[in-house]
C-alpha positions as CSV (number, residue, x, y, z in Angstrom):
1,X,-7.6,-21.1,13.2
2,X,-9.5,-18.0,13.0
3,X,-7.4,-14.7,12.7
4,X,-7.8,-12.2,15.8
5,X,-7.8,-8.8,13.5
6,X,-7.0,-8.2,10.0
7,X,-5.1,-5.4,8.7
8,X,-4.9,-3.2,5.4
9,X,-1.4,-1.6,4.5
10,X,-1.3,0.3,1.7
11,X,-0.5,4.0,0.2
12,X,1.0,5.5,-3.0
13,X,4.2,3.5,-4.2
14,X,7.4,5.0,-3.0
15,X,6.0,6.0,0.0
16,X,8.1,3.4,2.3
17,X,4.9,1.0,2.8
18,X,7.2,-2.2,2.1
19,X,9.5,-1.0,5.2
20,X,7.3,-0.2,7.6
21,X,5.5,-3.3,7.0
22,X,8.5,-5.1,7.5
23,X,9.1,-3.3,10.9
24,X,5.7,-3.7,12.4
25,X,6.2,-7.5,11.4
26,X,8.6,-7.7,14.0
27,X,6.1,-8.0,16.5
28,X,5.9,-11.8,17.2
29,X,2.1,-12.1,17.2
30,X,1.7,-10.4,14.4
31,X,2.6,-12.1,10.2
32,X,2.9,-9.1,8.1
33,X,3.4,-10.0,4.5
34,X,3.0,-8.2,0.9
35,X,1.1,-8.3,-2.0
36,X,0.9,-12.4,-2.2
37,X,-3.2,-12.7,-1.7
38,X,-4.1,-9.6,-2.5
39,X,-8.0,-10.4,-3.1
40,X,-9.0,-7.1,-3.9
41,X,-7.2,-6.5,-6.4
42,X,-7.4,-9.7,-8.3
43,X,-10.7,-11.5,-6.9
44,X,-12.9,-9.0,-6.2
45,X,-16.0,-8.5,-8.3
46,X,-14.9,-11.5,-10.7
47,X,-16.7,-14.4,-8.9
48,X,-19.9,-12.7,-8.5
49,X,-21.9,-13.9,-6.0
50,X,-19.0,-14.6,-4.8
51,X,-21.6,-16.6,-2.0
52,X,-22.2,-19.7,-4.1
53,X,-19.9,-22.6,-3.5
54,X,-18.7,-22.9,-7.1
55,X,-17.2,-19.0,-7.0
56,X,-15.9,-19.0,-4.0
57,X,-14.3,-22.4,-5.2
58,X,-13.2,-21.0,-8.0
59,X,-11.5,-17.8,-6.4
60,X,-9.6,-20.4,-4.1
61,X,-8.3,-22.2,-7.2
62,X,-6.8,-18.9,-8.9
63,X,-5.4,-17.6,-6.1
64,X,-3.4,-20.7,-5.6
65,X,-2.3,-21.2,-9.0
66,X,-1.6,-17.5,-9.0
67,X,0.7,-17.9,-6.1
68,X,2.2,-21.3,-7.0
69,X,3.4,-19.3,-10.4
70,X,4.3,-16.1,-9.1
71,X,5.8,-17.2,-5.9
72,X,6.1,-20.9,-6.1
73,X,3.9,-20.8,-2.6
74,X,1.4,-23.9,-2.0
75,X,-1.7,-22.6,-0.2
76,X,-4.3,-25.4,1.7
77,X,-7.6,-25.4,-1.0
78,X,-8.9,-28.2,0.8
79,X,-8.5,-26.5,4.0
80,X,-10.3,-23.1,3.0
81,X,-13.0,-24.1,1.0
82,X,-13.7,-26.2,4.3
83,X,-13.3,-23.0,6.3
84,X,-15.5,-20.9,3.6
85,X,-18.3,-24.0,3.9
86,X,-18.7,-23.5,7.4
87,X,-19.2,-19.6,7.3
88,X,-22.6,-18.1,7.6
89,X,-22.0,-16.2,4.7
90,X,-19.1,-16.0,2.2
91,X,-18.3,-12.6,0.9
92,X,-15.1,-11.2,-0.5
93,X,-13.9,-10.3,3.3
94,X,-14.5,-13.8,4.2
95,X,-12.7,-15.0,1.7
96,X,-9.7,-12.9,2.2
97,X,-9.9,-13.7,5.7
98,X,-10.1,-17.4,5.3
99,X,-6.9,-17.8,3.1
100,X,-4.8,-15.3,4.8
101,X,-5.9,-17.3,8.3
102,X,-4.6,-20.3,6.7
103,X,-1.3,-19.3,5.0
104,X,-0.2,-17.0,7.9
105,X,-2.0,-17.3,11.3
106,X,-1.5,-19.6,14.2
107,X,-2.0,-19.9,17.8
108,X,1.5,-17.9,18.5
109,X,0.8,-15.2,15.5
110,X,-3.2,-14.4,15.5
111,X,-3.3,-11.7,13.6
112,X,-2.0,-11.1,10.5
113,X,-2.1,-7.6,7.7
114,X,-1.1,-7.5,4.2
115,X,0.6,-4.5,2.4
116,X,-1.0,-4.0,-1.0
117,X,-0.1,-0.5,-2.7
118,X,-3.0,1.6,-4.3
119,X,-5.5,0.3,-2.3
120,X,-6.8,3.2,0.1
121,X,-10.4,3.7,-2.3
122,X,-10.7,0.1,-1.0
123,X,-10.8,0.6,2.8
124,X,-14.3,1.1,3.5
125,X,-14.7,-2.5,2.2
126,X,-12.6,-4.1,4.8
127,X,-12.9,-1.9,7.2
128,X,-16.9,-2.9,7.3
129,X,-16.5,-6.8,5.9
130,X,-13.5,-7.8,8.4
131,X,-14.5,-9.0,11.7
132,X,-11.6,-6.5,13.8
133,X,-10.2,-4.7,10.7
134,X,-7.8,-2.0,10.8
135,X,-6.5,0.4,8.0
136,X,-3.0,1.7,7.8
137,X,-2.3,4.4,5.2
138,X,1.1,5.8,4.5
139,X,1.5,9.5,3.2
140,X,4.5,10.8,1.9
141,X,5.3,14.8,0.5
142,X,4.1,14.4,-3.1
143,X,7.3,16.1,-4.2
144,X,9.7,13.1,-2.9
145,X,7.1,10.8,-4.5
146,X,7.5,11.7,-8.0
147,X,11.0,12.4,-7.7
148,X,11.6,8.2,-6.3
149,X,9.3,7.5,-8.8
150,X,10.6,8.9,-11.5
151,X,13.9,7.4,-10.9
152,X,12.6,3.9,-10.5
153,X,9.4,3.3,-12.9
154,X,10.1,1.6,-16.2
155,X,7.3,3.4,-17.6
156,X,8.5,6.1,-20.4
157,X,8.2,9.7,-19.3
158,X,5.9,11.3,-18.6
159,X,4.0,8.6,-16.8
160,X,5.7,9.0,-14.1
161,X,3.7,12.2,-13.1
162,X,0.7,10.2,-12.6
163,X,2.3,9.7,-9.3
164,X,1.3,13.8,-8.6
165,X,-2.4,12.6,-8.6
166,X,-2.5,9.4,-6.9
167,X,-1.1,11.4,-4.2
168,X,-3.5,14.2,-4.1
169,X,-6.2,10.8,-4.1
170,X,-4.9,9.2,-1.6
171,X,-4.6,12.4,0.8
172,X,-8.2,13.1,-0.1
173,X,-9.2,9.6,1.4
174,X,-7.0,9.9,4.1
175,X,-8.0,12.9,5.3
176,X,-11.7,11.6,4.9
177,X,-11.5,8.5,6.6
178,X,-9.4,10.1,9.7
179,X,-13.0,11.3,10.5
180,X,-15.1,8.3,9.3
181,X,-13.4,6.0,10.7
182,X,-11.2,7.4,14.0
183,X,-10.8,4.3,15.9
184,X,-10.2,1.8,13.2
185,X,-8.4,4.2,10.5
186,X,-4.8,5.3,10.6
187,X,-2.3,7.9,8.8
188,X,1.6,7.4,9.1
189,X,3.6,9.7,6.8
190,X,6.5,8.4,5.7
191,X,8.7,11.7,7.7
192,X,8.0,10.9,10.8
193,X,8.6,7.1,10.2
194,X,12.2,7.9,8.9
195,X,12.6,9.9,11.8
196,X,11.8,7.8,14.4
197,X,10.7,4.3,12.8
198,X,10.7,2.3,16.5
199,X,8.8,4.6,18.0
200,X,6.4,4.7,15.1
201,X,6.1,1.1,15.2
202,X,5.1,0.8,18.7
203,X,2.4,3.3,17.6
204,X,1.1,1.1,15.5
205,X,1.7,-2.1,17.1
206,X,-1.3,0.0,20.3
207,X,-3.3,0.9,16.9
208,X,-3.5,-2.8,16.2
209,X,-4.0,-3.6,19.7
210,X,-0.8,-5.6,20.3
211,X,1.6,-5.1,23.4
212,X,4.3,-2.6,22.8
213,X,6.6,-3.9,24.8
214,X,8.4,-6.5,22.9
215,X,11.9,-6.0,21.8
216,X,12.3,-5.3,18.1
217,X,13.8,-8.6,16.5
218,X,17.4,-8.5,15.7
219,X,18.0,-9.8,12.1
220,X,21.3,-9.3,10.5
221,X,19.8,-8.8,6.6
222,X,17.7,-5.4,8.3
223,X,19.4,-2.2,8.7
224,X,17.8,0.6,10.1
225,X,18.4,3.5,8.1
226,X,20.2,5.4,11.2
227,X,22.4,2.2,11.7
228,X,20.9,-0.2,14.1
229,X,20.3,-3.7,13.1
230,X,16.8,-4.4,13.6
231,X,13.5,-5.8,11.8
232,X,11.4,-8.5,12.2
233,X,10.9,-12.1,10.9
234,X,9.2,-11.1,7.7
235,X,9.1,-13.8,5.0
236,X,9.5,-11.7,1.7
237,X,12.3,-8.8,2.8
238,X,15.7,-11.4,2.3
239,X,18.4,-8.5,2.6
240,X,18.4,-4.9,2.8
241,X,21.3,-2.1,2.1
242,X,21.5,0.7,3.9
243,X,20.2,3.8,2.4
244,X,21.1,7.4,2.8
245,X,17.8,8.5,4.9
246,X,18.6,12.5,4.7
247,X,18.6,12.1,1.2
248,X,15.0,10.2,1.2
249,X,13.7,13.4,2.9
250,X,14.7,15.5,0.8
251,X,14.1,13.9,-2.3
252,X,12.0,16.7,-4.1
253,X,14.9,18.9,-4.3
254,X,16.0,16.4,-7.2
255,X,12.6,18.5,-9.1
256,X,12.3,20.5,-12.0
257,X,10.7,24.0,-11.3
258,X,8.0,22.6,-14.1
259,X,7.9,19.2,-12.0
260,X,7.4,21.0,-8.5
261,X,5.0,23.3,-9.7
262,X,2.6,20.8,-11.2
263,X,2.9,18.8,-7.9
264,X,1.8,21.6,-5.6
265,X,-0.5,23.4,-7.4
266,X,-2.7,19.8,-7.4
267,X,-1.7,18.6,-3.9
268,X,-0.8,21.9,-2.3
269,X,-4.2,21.9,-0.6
270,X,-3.6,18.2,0.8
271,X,0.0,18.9,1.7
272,X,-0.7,21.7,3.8
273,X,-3.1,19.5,5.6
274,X,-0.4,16.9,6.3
275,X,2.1,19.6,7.1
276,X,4.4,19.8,4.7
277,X,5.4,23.2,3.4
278,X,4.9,24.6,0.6
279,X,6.2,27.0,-2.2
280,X,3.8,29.9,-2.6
281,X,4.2,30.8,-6.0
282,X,2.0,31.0,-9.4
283,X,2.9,28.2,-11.3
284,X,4.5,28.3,-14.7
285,X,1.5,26.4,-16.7
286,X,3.0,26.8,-20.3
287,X,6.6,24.9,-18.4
288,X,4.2,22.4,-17.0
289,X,2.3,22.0,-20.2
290,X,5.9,21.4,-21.8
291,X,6.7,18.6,-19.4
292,X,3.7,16.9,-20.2
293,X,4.3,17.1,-24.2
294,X,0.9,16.6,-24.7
295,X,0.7,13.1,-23.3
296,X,-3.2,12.2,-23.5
297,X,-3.2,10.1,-20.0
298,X,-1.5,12.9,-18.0
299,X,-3.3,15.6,-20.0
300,X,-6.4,14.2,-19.1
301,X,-5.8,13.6,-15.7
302,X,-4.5,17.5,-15.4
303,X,-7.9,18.4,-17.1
304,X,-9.9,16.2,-14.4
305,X,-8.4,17.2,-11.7
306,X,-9.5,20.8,-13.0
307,X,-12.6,20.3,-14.0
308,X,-13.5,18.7,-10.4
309,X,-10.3,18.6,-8.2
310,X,-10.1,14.5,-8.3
311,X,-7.1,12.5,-8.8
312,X,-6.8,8.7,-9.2
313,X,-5.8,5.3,-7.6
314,X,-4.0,4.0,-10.7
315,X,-0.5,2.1,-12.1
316,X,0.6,2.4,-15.7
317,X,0.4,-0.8,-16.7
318,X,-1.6,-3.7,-15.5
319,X,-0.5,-5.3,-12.5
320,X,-2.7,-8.4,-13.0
321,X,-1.1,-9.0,-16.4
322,X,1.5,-12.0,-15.5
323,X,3.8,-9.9,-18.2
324,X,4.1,-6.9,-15.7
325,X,5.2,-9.5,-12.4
326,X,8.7,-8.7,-11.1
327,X,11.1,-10.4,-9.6
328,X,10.6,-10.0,-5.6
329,X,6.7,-9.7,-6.3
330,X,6.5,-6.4,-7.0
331,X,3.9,-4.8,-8.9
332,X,4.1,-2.3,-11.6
333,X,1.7,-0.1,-12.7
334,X,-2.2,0.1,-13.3
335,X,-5.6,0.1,-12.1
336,X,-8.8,0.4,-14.1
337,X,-10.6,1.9,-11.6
């Protein structure tokens, strides 16, 4: 069966993306699901032209035996090169398309979205390749970001700052596509899901042009992070604890001086956009430069980002390397882009 609309999830890591997914997968028409296909990230550009039989056929293949490894998931082959035969054209859309209809869509769920993280440089694509795409970003105050981060990478220190520019590159793009793309395109930030993640949801359940009327689905491994049971009937969230939610929003304060100047002298710009306060101050550079200990990769990244006020869509280590897979399908970090 052919999917109704397709959607991209995605955003900086610790920027809640896996639980509002899960959320707006309570919305019975709708299979939400995370990182499993994830053809951009390891299809495209590697079967080029991806249009001849034997590439596309050969995408199929890895993605299956990527997801029988990783997840121990069997995906139809026969069924979606069949699909893929039958298309006008097969591009890298199409084939995304084809085996996320036939893993996750039915005539009760039509549409389905996949959360992939560090993926915003890549919404144009389906935006313009899906048939009814739709684009879902999730910001988040730069601050909190590199403070979760910090606490939860297993990268060494410093890395962990390279969470300061992804941020200021995925505002960028988010503030850019607002305008380019205002009927297909939208922001969340992670605040005001926290502070009213129903309501949110139902927001985004009209963006995607389901109803907004269905009852959230009770499920007892879900707790809301104000204490109702809710959530959906998502396949890859098992249990949940609860979480303090104040302390979420106000995870910066956790920061360093050097750590909080670094962040909002590069995203101070992009925060302000987004509305979240900040410090007006002149930053301590030779504090900052001591943080960074002359690490080459955040060095350089400091340097670019003065040189031409750019950041990056990047993990520290390669999330296509089978070495770097966790446990619950997360990835870890890295992007050569």
């Amino acid at each position: 069966m052919k999917s109704r609309s397709q959607a991209l999830i995605t955003g900086v890591y610790r920027t809640g993306t896996e639980y509002i997914t899960h959320c707006v997968n309570s919305h019975p028409a709708l299979s939400a699901t995370m990182y499993k296909v994830n053809v951009f990230r390891f299809a495209l550009h590697r079967f080029d032209p991806v249009h001849e039989p034997k590439n596309y056929t050969a995408a199929v293949k890895e993605i299956a035996a990527r997801m029988r490894t990783r997840y121990n998931d069997d995906i139809p082959v026969k069924a979606i090169l069949q699909a893929l035969g039958h298309a006008p054209k097969v591009n890298y859309c199409v084939l995304y398309d084809a085996v996320m209809s036939a893993l996750y869509v039915n005539e009760s769920t039509p549409h389905w979205a996949e959360k992939n993280q560090l993926q915003w440089r890549e919404i144009p694509l389906f935006l313009e390749g899906m048939p009814n795409g739709r684009a879902i970003m999730v910001v988040r105050d730069p601050r909190a970001v590199t403070a979760s981060f910090r606490r939860f990478t297993y990268a060494q220190p410093p890395a962990y700052l390279g969470s300061v520019f992804n941020c200021l590159d995925a505002m960028q793009h988010a503030r850019d596509y607002a305008e380019r793309y205002p009927k297909s395109f939208m922001t969340i930030r992670y605040e005001d899901f926290m502070q009213a993640p129903k309501g949110v949801t139902r927001a985004v359940w009209r963006f995607l042009g389901l109803s907004d009327d269905h009852p959230l689905t009770p499920q007892k491994e879900w707790r809301d992070p104000y204490g109702d049971r809710w959530g959906g009937n998502s396949a890859f969230q098992k249990a949940n604890s609860p979480f303090d939610a104040a302390a979420a929003l106000n995870r910066h304060s956790t920061l360093s001086r050097a750590e909080l100047d670094l962040t909002e002298a590069v995203c101070g710009e992009l925060m302000a956009h987004f509305n979240y306060e900040v410090e007006s101050r002149k930053p301590d550079w030779d504090a900052v430069h001591a943080l960074i200990g002359g690490n080459p990769e955040i060095t350089a990244l400091l340097e670019t980002w003065q040189r031409r006020g750019t950041g990056i869509q990047a993990f520290p280590s390669d999330p296509r390397d089978p070495q770097n897979w966790r446990k619950r399908g997360k990835e870890v970090m890295h992007d050569p882009q």
